[in-house]
MARPAGU-252406 format. One line per 2 residues: number of its first residue (from 1); their letters; for each residue x, y, z of C-alpha. Coordinates in Angstrom, 3 decimals. Last residue first. Example, Ala and Ser with C-alpha at 12.3 -4.5 7.8 and 13.67 -1.06 7.14 Angstrom:
BEGIN
2> SA> 13.670:-1.060:7.140  12.300:-4.500:7.800
end
This chain:
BEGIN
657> XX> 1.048:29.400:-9.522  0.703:33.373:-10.903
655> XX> -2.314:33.655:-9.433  -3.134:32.379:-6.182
653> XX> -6.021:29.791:-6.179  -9.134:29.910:-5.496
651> XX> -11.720:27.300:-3.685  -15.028:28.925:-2.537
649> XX> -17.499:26.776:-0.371  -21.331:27.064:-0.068
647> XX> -23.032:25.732:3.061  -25.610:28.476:2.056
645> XX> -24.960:29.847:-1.023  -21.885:31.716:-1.800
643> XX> -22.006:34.462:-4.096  -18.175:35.242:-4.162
641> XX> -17.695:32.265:-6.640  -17.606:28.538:-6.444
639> XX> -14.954:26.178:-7.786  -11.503:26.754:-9.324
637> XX> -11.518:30.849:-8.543  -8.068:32.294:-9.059
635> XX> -6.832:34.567:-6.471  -4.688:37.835:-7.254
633> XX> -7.595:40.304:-6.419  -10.072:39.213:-4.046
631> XX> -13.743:41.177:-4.699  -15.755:41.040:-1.348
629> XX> -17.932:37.893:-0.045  -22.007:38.027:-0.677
627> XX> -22.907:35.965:1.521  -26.297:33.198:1.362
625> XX> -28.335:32.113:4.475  -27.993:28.846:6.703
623> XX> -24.418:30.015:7.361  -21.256:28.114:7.994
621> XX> -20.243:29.044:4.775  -16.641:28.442:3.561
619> XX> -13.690:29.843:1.749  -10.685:28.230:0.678
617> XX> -7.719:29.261:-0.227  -4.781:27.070:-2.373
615> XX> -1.141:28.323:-2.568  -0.236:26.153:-0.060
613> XX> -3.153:25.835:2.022  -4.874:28.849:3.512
611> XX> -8.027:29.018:5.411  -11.496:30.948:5.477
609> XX> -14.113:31.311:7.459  -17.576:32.725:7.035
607> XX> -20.466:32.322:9.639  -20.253:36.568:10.035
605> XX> -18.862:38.238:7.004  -14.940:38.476:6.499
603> XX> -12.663:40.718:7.265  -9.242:39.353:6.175
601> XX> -6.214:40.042:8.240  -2.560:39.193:6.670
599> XX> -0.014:39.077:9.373  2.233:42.583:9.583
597> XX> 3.050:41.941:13.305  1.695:45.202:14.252
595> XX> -1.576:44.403:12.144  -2.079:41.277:14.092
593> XX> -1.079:42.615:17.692  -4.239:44.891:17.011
591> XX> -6.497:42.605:14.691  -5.852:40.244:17.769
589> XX> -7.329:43.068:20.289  -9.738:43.956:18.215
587> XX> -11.308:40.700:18.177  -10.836:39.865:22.364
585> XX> -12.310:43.333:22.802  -15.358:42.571:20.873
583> XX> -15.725:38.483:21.902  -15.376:40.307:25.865
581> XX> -11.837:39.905:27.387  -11.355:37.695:30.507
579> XX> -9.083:39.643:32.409  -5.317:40.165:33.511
577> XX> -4.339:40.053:29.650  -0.847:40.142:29.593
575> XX> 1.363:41.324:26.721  5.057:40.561:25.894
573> XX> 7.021:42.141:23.064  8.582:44.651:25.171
571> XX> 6.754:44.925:28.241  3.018:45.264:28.050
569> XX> -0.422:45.561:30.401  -3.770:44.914:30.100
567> XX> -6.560:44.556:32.791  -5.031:47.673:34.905
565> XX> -7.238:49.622:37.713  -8.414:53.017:36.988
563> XX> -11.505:52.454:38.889  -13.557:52.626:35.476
561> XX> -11.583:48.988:34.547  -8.091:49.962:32.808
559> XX> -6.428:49.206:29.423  -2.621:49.790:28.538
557> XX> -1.799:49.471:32.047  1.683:51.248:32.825
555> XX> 4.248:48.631:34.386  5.744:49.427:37.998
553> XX> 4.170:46.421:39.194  0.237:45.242:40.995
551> XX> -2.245:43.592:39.621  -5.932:42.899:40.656
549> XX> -6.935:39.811:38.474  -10.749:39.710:36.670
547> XX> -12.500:36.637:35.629  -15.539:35.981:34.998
545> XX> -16.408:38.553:31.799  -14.426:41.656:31.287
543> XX> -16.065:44.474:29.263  -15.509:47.453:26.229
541> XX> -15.655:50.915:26.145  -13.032:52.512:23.473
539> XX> -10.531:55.207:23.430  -7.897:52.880:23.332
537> XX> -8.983:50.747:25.875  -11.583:51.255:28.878
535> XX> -13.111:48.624:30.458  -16.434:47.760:32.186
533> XX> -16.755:44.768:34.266  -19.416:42.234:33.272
531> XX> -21.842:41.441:36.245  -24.257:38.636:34.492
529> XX> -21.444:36.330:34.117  -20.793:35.996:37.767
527> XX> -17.526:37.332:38.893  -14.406:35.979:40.323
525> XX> -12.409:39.030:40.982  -8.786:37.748:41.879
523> XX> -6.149:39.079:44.359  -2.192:39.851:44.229
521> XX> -1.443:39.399:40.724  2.509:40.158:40.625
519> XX> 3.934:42.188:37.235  7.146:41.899:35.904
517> XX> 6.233:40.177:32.597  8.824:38.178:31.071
515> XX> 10.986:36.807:34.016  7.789:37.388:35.659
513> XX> 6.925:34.240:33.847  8.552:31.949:36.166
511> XX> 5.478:32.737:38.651  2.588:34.672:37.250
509> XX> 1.616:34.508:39.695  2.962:34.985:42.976
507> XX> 6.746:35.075:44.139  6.086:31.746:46.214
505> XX> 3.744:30.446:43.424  0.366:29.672:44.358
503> XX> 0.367:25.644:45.565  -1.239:22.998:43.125
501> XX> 2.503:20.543:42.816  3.041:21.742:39.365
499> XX> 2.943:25.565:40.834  -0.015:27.398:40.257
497> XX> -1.320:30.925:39.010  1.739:30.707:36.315
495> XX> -0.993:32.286:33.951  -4.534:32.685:35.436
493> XX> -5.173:35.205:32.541  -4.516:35.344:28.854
491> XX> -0.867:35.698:27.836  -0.143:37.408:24.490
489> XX> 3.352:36.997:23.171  5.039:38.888:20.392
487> XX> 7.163:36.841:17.517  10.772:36.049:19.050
485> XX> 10.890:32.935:20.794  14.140:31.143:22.170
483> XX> 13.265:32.581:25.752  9.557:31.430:24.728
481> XX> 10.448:27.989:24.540  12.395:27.919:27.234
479> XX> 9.585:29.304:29.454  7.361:26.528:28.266
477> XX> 10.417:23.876:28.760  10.600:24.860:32.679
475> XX> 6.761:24.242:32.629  3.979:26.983:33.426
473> XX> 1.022:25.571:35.377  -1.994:28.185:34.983
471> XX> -1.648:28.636:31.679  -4.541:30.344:30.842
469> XX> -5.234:31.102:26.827  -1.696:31.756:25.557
467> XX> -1.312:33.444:21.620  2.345:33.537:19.708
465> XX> 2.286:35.906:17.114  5.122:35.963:14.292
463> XX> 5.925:32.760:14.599  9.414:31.640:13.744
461> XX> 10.803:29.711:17.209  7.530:28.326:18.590
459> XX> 8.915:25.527:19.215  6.417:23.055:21.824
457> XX> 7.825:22.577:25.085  4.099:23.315:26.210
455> XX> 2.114:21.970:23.524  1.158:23.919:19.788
453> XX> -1.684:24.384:18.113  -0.900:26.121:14.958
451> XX> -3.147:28.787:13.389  -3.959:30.394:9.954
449> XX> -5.474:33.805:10.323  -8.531:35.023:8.625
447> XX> -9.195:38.131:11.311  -12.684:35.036:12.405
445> XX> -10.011:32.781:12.468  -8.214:34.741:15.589
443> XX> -11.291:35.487:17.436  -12.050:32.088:17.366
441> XX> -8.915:30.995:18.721  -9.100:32.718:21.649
439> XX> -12.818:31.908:22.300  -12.224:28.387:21.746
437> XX> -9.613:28.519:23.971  -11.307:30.470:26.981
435> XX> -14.544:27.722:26.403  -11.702:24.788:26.703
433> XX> -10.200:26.188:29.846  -13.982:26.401:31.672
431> XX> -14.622:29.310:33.947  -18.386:29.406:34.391
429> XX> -18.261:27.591:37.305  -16.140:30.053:39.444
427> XX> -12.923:29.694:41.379  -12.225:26.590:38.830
425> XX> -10.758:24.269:41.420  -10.439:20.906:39.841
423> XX> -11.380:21.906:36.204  -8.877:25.308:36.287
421> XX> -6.624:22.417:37.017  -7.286:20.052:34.267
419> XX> -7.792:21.615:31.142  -4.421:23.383:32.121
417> XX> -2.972:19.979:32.465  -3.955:19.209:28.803
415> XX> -1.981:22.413:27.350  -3.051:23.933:24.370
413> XX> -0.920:27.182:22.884  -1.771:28.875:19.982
411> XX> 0.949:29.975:17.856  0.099:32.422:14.765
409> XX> 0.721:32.465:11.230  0.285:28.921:10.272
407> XX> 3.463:26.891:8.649  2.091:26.200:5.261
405> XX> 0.323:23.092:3.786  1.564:21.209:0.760
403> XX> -0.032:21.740:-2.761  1.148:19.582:-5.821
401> XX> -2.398:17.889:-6.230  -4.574:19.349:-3.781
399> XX> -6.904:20.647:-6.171  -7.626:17.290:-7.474
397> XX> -9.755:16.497:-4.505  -12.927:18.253:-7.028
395> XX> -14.189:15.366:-8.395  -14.433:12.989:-5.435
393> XX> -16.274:15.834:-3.717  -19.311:15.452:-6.049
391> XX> -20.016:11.629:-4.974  -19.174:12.952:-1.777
389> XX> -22.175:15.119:-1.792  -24.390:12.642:-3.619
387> XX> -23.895:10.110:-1.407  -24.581:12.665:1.733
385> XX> -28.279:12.241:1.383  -29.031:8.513:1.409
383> XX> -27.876:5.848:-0.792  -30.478:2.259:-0.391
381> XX> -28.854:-0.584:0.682  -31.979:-1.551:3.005
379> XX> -30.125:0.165:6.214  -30.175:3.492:4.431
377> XX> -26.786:4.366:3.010  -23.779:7.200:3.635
375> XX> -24.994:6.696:7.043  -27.734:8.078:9.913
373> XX> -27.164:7.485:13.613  -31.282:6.611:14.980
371> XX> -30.651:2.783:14.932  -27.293:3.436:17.095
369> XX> -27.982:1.415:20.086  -29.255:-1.743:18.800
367> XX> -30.640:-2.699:15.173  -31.086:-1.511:11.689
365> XX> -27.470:0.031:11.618  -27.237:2.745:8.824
363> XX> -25.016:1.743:6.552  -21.319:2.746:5.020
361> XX> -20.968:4.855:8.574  -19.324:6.832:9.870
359> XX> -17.593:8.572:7.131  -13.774:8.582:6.894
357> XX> -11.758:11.487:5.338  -8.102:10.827:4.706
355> XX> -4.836:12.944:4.727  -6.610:16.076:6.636
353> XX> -3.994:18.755:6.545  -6.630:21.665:7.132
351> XX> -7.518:22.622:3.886  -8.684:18.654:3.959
349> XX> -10.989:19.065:7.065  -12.393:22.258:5.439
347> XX> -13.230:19.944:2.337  -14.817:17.350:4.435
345> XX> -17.238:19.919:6.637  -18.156:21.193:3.239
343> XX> -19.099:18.149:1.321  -20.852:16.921:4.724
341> XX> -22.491:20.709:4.306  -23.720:20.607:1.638
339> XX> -27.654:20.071:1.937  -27.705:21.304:5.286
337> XX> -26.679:18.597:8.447  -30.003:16.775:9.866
335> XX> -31.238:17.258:13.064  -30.250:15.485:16.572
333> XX> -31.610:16.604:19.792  -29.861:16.134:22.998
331> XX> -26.732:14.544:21.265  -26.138:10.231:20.892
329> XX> -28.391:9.628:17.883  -26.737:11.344:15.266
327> XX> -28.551:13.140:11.972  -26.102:12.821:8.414
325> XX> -22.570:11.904:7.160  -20.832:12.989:10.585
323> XX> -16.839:12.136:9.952  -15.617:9.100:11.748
321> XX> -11.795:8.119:11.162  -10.895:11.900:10.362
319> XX> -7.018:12.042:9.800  -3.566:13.581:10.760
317> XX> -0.240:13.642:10.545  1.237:16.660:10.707
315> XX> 2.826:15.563:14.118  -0.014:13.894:15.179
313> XX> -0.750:15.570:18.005  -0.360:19.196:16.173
311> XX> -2.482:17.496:13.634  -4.495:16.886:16.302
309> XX> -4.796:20.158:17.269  -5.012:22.101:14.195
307> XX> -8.255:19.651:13.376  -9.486:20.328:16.879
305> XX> -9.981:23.810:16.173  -11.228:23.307:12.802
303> XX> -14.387:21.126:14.446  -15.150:24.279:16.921
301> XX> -14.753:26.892:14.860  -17.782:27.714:12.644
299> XX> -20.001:25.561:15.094  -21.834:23.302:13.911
297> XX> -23.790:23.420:10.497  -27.571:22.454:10.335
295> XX> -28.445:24.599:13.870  -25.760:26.588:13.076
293> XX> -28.268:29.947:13.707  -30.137:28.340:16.283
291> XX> -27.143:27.207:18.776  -25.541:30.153:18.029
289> XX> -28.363:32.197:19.558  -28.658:29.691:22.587
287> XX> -24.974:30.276:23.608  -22.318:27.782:23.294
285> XX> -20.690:26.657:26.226  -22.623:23.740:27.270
283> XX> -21.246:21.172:24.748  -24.022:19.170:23.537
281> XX> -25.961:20.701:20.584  -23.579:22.124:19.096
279> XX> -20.988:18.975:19.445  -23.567:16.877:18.126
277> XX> -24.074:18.908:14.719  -20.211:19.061:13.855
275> XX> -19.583:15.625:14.947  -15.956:14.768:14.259
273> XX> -14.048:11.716:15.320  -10.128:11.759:15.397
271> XX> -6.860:10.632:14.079  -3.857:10.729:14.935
269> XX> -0.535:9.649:12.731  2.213:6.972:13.574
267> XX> 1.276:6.885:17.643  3.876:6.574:20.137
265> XX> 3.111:10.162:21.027  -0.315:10.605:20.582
263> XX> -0.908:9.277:24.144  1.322:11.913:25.487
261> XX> 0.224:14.712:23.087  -3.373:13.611:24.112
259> XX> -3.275:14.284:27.808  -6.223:12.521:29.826
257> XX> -9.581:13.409:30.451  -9.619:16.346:27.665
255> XX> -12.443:15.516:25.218  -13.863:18.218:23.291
253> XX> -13.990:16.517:20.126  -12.863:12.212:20.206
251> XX> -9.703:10.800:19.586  -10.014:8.216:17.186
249> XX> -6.194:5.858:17.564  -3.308:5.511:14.913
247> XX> -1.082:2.976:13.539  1.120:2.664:10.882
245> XX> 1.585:-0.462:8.841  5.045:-1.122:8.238
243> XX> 5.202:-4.153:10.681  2.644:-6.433:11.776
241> XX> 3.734:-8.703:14.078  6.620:-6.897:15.985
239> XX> 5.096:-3.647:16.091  1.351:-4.820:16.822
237> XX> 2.548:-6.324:19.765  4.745:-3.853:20.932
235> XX> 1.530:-1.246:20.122  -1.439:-3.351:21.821
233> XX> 0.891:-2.867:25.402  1.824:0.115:24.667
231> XX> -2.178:1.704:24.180  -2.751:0.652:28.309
229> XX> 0.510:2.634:29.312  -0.427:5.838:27.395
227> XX> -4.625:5.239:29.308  -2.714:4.216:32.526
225> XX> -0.278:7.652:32.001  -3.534:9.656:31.672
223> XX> -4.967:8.079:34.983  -2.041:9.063:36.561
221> XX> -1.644:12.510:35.754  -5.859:13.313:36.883
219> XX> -5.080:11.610:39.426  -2.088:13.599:40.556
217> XX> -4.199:16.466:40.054  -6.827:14.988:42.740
215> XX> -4.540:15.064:45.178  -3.069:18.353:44.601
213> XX> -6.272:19.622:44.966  -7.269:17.330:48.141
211> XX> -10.708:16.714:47.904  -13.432:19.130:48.429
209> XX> -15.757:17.973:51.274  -17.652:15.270:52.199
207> XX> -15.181:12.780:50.217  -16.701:10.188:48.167
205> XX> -13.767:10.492:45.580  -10.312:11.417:45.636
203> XX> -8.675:7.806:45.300  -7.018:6.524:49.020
201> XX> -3.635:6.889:50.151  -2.832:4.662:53.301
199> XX> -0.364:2.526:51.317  1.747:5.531:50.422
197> XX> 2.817:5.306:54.122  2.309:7.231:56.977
195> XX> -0.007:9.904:55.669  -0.759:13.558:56.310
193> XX> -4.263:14.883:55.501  -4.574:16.704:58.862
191> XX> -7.028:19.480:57.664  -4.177:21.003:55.879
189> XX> -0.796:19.441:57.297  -1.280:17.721:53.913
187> XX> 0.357:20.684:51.428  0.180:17.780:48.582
185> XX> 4.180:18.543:48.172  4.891:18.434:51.443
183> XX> 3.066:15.180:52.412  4.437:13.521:49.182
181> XX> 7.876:14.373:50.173  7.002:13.359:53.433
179> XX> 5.901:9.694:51.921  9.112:9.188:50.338
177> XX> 10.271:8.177:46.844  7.732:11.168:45.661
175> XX> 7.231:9.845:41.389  7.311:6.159:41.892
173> XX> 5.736:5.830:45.098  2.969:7.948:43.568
171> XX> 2.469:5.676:40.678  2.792:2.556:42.605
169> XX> 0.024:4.254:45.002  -1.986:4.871:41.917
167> XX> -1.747:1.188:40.777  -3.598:-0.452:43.947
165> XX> -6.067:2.369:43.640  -7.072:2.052:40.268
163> XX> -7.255:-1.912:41.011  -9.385:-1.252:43.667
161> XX> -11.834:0.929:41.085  -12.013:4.667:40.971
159> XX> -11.660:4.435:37.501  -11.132:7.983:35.323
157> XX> -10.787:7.738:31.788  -14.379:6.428:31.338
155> XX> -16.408:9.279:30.946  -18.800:8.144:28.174
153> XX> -15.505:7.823:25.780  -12.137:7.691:27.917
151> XX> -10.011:6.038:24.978  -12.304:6.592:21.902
149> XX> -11.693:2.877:19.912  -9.034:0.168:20.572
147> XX> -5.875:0.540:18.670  -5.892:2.113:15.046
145> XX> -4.043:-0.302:12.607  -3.160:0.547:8.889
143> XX> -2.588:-0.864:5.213  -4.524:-4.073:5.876
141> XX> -5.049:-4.960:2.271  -1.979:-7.530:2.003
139> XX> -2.455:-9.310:4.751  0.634:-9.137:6.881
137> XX> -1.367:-8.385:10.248  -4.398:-10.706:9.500
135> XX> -4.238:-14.075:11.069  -1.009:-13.231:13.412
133> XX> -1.996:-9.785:14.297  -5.757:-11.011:15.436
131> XX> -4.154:-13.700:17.862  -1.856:-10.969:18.850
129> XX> -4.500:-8.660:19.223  -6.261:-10.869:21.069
127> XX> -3.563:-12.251:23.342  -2.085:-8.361:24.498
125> XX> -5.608:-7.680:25.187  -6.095:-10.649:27.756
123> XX> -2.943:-9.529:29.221  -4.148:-5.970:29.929
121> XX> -7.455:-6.973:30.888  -5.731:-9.304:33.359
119> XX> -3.481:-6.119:34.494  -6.460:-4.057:35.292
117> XX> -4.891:0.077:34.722  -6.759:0.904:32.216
115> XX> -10.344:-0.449:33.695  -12.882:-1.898:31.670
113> XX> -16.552:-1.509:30.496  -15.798:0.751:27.555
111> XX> -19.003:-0.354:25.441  -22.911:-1.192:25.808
109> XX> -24.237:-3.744:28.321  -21.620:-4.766:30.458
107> XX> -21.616:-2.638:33.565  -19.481:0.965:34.585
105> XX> -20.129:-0.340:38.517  -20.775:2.380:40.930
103> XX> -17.831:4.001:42.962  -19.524:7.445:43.122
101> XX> -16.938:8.444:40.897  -17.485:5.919:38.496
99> XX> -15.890:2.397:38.905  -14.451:0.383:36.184
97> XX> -14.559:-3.311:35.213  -11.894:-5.389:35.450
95> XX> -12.889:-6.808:38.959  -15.671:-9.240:37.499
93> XX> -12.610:-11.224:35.683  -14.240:-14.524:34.545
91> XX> -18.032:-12.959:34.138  -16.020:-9.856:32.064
89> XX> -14.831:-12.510:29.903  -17.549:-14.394:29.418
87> XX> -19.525:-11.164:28.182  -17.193:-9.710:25.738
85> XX> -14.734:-6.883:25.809  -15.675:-4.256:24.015
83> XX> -13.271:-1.724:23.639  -10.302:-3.629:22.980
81> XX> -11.407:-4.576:19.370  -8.259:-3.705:18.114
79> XX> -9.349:-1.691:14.849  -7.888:-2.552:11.302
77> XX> -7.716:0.146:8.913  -8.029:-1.445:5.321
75> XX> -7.276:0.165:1.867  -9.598:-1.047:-1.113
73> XX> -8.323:-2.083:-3.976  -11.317:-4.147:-5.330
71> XX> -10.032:-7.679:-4.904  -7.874:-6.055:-2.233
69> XX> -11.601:-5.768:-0.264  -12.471:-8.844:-1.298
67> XX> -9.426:-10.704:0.312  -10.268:-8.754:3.366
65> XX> -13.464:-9.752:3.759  -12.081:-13.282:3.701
63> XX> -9.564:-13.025:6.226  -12.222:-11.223:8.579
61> XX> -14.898:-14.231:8.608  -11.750:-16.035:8.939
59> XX> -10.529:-14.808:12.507  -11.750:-17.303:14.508
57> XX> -10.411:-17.639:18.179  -11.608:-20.654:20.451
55> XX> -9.440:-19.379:23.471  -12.459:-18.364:25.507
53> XX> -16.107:-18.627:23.418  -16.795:-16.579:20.886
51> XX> -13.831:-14.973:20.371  -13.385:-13.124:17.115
49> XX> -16.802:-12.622:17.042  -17.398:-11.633:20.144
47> XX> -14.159:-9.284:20.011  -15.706:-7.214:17.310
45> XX> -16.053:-3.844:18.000  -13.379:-2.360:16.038
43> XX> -13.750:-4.804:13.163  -13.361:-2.390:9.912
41> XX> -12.140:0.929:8.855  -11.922:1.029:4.862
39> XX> -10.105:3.399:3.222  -10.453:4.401:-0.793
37> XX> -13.993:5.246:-0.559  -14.284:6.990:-4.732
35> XX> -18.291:6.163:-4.570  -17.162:3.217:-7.715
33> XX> -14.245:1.723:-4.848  -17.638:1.763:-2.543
31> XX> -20.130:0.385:-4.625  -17.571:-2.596:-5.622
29> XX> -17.511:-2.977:-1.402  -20.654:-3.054:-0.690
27> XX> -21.397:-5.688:-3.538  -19.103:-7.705:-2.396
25> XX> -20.090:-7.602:1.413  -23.922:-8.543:0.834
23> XX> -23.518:-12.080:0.540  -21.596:-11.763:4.161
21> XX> -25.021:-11.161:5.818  -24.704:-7.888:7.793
19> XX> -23.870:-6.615:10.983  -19.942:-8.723:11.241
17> XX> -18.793:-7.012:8.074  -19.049:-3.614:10.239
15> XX> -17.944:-0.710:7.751  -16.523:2.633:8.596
13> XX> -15.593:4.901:5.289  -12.807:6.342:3.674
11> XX> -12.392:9.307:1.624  -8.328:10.261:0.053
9> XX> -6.356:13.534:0.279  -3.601:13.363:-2.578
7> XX> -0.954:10.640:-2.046  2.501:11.008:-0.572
5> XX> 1.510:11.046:3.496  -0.660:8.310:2.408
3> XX> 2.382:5.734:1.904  1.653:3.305:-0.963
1> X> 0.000:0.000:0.000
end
């Protein structure tokens, strides 16, 4: 199988063999390889199959889909079925299952009913995928492997089972030696929380008050390393028995139980699972008006944000393993994408690095949970509405031939651990880290900017603009980085407001990064949304939302709250935002540091964004309305035009290329 990272972008599709009668799979297949599905993601969830019955494996059902599908040409992504383990085997290990914070049994009945850190699971992994690697892992149309299916999915990351507990005080042996050092580092004179010995530590749950912070931190690390530790054991095997063939795992949107950089890591290329209409409808921080408006198109930003950061994860290499082909089944309410907008959801993924596309799902299951999740087909055969869409699509992926993607123009930082400690004491509950980044980065794609997500340790040697949403936990390779940076810096709030051991900093925030900023925040305003504070910057009235910080330093604020006390302040190429900027201030703010860096802004209409790649640009409508966009000189149009319909997309290309 030729490597992807050399092909133009390619479709793929999920397909479950095991659902239908195996007379159908040829004809499936020819349809597909005639649709332009190159990719094929098959057997994730099917350990019953595979095992029916302990240690009686059978693996030809597989072997001989898989001859049909190089019949045709087709490109195979084989899943570990790790995420279902069957019946008889959770009867013979009854402890493998995990606990929920309450310390309730996560049951057999649907999916993810185990524990990372259960050592039988573990073994009885390692023996089905090596029982799977052996019948199928040098088969000629296997071309990839992703390992198990949405680590942490339906809250799962966390276990607060025995076996949890057994393996978090290894863990915290491992990392304090000595249970003082532990003592002194958790801060557990407080309410007498010191321990004897690591083997009186309990998991922070069921407590009647507030758990340790530092405590539950450590958790939070641990059960992140379980999930890393959990995928190793699949990859040696997978390694050694099926070489060549990369392998990835489907992360999920707005997921941040465990650290993804880590987990991505040992990983060939990441992939992930987009929902446009789902996540709308289910992540709490969107406001009612939005959720009308993009009713039928998601959220303008949310899906490309997690494009840039898995490819970040990935290391540039990147894919979709489920894209969203029509209604779900899993959100509060589920309606039906535009007429479009699968075409245009798949084309932004593409401008964005994508190497494949994958719909979820060839069929539309007639039976169990996901009856009500549309697919590419009806469950009688039949196409349904996104067919024609791709069908389409297949005709225009030319564009991409001889284009490679660009370096973005700004840095935006994302840091797991952040995610996490604003989560475990969050001063207010409508402070959420993921909310502050989506708001950061929206307000830079809404200017037309390319971004970058970058990690902590990350380079961000080159970029112009480098852009921090809180930070509260700043790492000796952060400040490095930025030493070695020399584009300007804008902090957000809460930055160096904790040490990595959950204590404020001896010198105060922002801690290490006074070297940059000397400035000290010596209180913080935790506010209510409905009590805004107002602000005054460059002649203009604007407000801070939820969080404000009372600063004090010899620096001049550049913006002040009507008491004449500073939310922005500067030193040399460093800014810090000591307040949660409203969407107006946060948008004139980036066109500010923007236009100083010489970046190229783009206004663009409301629901409209736009990206770059290579010499390509794209343009696309998140609205359920028509635009009208403004003349571009020096761009070529290849498909669409300035009148954009709704769901509409605009691809040009620079002239003179």
């Amino acid at each position: 199988m030729p490597d992807q990272r050399n092909s133009a972008p390619s479709l793929g599709v999920c397909y479950y063999p095991e659902h239908w009668d195996e007379g159908r799979w040829p004809a499936d297949l020819q349809r597909m390889r005639s649709l332009g599905i190159r990719y094929v993601r098959v057997a994730e969830f099917a350990w019953s199959r595979f095992e029916p019955e302990p240690e009686r494996f059978d693996f030809s059902w597989l072997e001989r889909f898989l001859d049909l599908a190089h019949q045709e040409g087709l490109a195979v992504v084989a899943g570990t079925p790790t995420a279902c383990p069957p019946k008889w085997l959770i009867d013979s290990m009854p402890d493998m299952i995990a606990l929920d914070e309450d310390g309730l049994p996560l049951g057999f009945g649907s999916r993810r009913h185990y524990c990372f850190s259960h050592e039988g699971y573990r073994l009885k992994c390692r023996q089905i995928v090596t029982r799977m690697a052996e019948a199928v892992g040098a088969h000629p149309a296997v071309y990839a492997w992703q390992i198990d299916n949405e680590f942490g999915c339906h809250d799962t990351a966390l276990s607060y089972s025995p076996t949890a507990r057994t393996r978090f005080r290894q863990w915290l042996r491992q990392r304090y030696r000595n249970i003082a050092a532990l003592n002194h580092a958790w801060g557990n004179v407080f309410w007498s929380m010191e321990y004897r010995d690591f083997d009186e530590i309990e998991l922070p749950n069921r407590t009647p008050a507030e758990p340790n912070p530092a405590h539950r931190l450590d958790f939070r690390r641990f059960s992140s390393d379980m999930i890393r530790q959990f995928q190793q054991v699949q990859l040696e095997v997978l390694r050694h028995l099926s070489p060549g063939r990369p392998i990835t795992h489907n992360f999920m949107g707005g997921f941040t139980d465990f650290d993804h950089f880590e987990v991505a890591r040992d990983l060939d290329f990441a992939s992930w699972d987009v929902y446009p209409l789902g996540f709308l409808a289910s992540v709490p921080f969107f406001p009612e008006s939005d959720r009308k408006h993009f009713l039928r198109s998601g959220d303008p930003d949310y899906g490309a944000l997690h494009h840039d950061l898995y490819r970040a994860c990935g290391r540039g290499r990147w894919w979709i393993m489920e894209q969203q082909p029509g209604p779900v089944n899993w959100a509060p309410y589920n309606p039906a994408p535009l007429p479009g907008m699968v075409r245009l959801w798949t084309l932004e993924a593409f401008a964005h690095g994508a190497e494949v596309v994958s719909y979820f799902r060839w069929r539309q299951a007639p039976f169990a949970q996901e009856q009500y999740h549309a697919g590419l087909h009806l469950p009688d055969g039949q196409p349904d509405a996104a067919c024609a869409e791709i069908a389409q699509l297949t005709k225009e992926l030319s564009v991409f031939d001889g284009e490679t993607p660009e370096r973005g123009d700004v840095a935006l930082l994302f840091d797991y651990e952040a995610d996490w400690t604003i989560a475990i004491q969050p001063q207010t509950v409508e402070f959420t880290y993921l909310a502050e980044v989506v708001r950061f980065y929206r307000a830079l794609r809404r200017r037309g900017l390319n971004v970058d997500i970058v990690p902590q340790g990350g380079d961000l040697t080159g970029y112009p603009l480098i852009v921090v949403p809180p930070l509260p936990i700043v790492r000796p390779e952060f400040v490095e980085a930025v030493r070695r940076s020399t584009g300007l810096v804008l902090f957000g709030p809460r930055l160096g407001s904790k040490t990595a051991h959950f204590s404020i900093p001896p010198n105060l925030p922002p801690g290490p990064v006074q070297e940059f900023l000397p400035l000290r925040v010596v209180r913080v305003d935790a506010l209510p949304r409905f009590a805004p504070q107002a602000v005054h910057w460059n002649g203009e009235r604007y407000e801070a939302e939820i969080w404000v910080e009372q600063v004090t330093g010899d620096l001049q604020p550049l913006a002040r709250l009507e008491d004449g006390r500073g939310v922005l302040f500067r030193h040399g190429r460093f800014l810090y935002l000591a307040a949660l900027p409203d969407a107006r201030w946060l948008g004139d703010l980036v066109k500010m540091v923007a236009t100083e860096q010489q970046l190229p802004l783009m206004d663009l209409p409301e629901g409209v964004r736009t990206r770059r790649f290579g010499a390509l640009r794209f343009f696309f409508n998140y609205n359920p309305h028509p635009v009208k966009l403004a003349p571009f000189e020096g761009l070529e149009f290849l498909t669409g035009g300035t009148d954009l319909p709704a769901a509409g997309v605009l691809i040009g290309r620079r002239k003179g290329r």
